[in-house]
C-alpha positions in Angstrom: 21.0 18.6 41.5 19.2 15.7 40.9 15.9 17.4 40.1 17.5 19.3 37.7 18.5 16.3 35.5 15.0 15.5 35.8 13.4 18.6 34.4 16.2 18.9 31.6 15.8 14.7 30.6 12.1 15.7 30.8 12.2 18.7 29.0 14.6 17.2 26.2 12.1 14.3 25.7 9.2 16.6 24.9 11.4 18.7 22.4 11.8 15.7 20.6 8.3 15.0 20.6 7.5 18.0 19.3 9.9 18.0 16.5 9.0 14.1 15.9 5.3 15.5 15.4 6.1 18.3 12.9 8.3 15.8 10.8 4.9 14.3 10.1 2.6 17.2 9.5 5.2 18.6 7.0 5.2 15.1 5.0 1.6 15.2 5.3 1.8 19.2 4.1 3.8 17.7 1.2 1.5 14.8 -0.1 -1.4 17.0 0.2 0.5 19.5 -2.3 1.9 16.8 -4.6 -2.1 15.0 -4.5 -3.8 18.6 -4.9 -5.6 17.1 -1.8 -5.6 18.1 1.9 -4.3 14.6 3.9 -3.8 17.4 6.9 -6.1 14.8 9.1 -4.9 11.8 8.3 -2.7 9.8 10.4 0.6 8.3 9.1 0.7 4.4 9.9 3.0 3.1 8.0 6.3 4.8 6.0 9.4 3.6 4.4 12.0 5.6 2.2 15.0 3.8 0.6 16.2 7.0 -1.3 19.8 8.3 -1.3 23.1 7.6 -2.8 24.2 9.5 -5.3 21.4 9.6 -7.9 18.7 9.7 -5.1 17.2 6.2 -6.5 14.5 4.6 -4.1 11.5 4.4 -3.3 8.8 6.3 -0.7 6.1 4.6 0.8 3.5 6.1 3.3 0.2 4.4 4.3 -2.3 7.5 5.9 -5.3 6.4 7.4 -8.7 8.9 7.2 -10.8 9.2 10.0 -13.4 11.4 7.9 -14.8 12.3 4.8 -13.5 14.8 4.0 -10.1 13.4 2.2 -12.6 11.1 0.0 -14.7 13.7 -1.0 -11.5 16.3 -2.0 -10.4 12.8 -4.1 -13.9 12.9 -6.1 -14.0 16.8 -6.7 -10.3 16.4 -7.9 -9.5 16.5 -11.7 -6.2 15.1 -10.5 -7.8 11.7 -9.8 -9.2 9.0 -11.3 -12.1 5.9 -9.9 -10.9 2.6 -10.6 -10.2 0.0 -12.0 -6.7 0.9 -12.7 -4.7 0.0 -16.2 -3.3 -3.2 -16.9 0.5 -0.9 -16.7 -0.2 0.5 -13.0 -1.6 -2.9 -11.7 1.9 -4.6 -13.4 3.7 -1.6 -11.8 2.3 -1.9 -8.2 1.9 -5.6 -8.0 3.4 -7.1 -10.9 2.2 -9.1 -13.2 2.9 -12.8 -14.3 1.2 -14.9 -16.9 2.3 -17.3 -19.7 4.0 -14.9 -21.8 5.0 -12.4 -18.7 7.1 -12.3 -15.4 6.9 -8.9 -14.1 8.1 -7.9 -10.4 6.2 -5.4 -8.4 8.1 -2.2 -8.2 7.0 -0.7 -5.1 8.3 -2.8 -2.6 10.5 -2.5 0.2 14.1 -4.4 0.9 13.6 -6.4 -2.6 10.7 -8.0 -0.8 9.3 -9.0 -4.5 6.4 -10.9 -2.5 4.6 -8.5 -0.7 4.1 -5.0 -2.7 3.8 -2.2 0.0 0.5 -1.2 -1.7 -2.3 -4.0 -0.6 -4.2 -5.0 -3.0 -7.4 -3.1 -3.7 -10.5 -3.2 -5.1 -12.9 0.1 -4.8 -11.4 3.4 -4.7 -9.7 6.0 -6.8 -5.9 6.5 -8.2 -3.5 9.8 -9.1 -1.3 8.7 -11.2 2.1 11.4 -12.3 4.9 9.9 -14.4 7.8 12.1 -14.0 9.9 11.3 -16.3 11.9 13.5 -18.6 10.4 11.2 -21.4 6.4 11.7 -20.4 4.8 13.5 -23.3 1.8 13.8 -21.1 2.4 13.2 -17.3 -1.0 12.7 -16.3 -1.2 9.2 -19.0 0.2 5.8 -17.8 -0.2 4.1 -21.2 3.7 4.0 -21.6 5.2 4.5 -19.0 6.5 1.5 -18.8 8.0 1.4 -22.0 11.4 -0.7 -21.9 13.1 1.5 -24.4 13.1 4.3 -20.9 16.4 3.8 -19.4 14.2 4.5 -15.8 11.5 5.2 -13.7 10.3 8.1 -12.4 6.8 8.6 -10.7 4.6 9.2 -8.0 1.1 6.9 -7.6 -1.5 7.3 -4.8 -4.6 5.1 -4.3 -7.3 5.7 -1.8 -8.8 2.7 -0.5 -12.8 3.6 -0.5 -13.4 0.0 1.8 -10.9 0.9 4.1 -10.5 4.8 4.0 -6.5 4.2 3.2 -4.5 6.1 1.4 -1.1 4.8 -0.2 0.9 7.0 -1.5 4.7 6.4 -3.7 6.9 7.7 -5.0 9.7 5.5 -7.3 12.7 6.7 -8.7 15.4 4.9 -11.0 
């Protein structure tokens, strides 16, 4: 009888493994579609999702580390991408932005942690960049996206990390 437990306690554990395991291959299935880049070998080390309620309002964060080359070189034959530097409106909108005649707070952060932006900072790599609001003439230009005459925020950002091989990916809803 005891033995029995055993097997069934064992066997339980290892279907949650299992299912534990596809839960990240489908959200890795689902970057790589929203990127138009295959993050299939990439390893998820860090996520966080405040989404829900009633409007679905939140943000996702996932950090994927790359082990090859092959994730880098599908960023550089993307059209979807972009090398750095970034705009002066997705630096404000990833890590703020204050100076003498600006006080901006970092949007993508997690529990209102206004001090440390989920995204590191970083200095070589590449950016995708999709504002989807109902407002964005063209989805693919961050220019005005941060317009204060929008009454939100809608959009997904990724940047790949080219020192470290990370990629950061968000998406932020309002």
């Amino acid at each position: 009888m005891k033995i029995k437990r055993i097997i069934c306690a064992v066997l339980a554990l290892a279907i949650l493994a299992a299912l534990a395991g596809c839960g990240s291959k489908s959200e890795l299935k689902n970057i790589s579609k929203i990127l138009s880049v295959d993050c299939s070998g990439a390893e998820i080390v860090s996520q966080y999702d405040s989404h829900g309620g009633f409007h679905g309002d939140g943000t996702s964060f996932y950090a994927l580390q790359c082990s090859d080359s092959s994730t880098l070189e599908a960023i550089q034959a993307s059209d979807e991408w972009k090398p750095f530097p970034l705009s002066d409106s997705l630096k404000t909108a990833i890590w703020g932005l204050q100076d003498e005649e600006h006080d901006y707070a970092p949007m993508i952060i997690k529990d209102n942690d206004w001090d440390n932006p989920l995204i590191p900072q970083v200095e070589n790599g590449y950016y995708f960049f999709r504002d989807r609001h109902s407002f964005a003439a063209d989805p693919k230009d961050d220019s005005a996206f941060l317009d204060e005459s929008r009454p939100s925020y809608n959009f997904t950002i990724a940047i790949y990390d080219t020192d470290t091989n990370m990629l950061y990916y968000s998406e932020f809803d309002t």
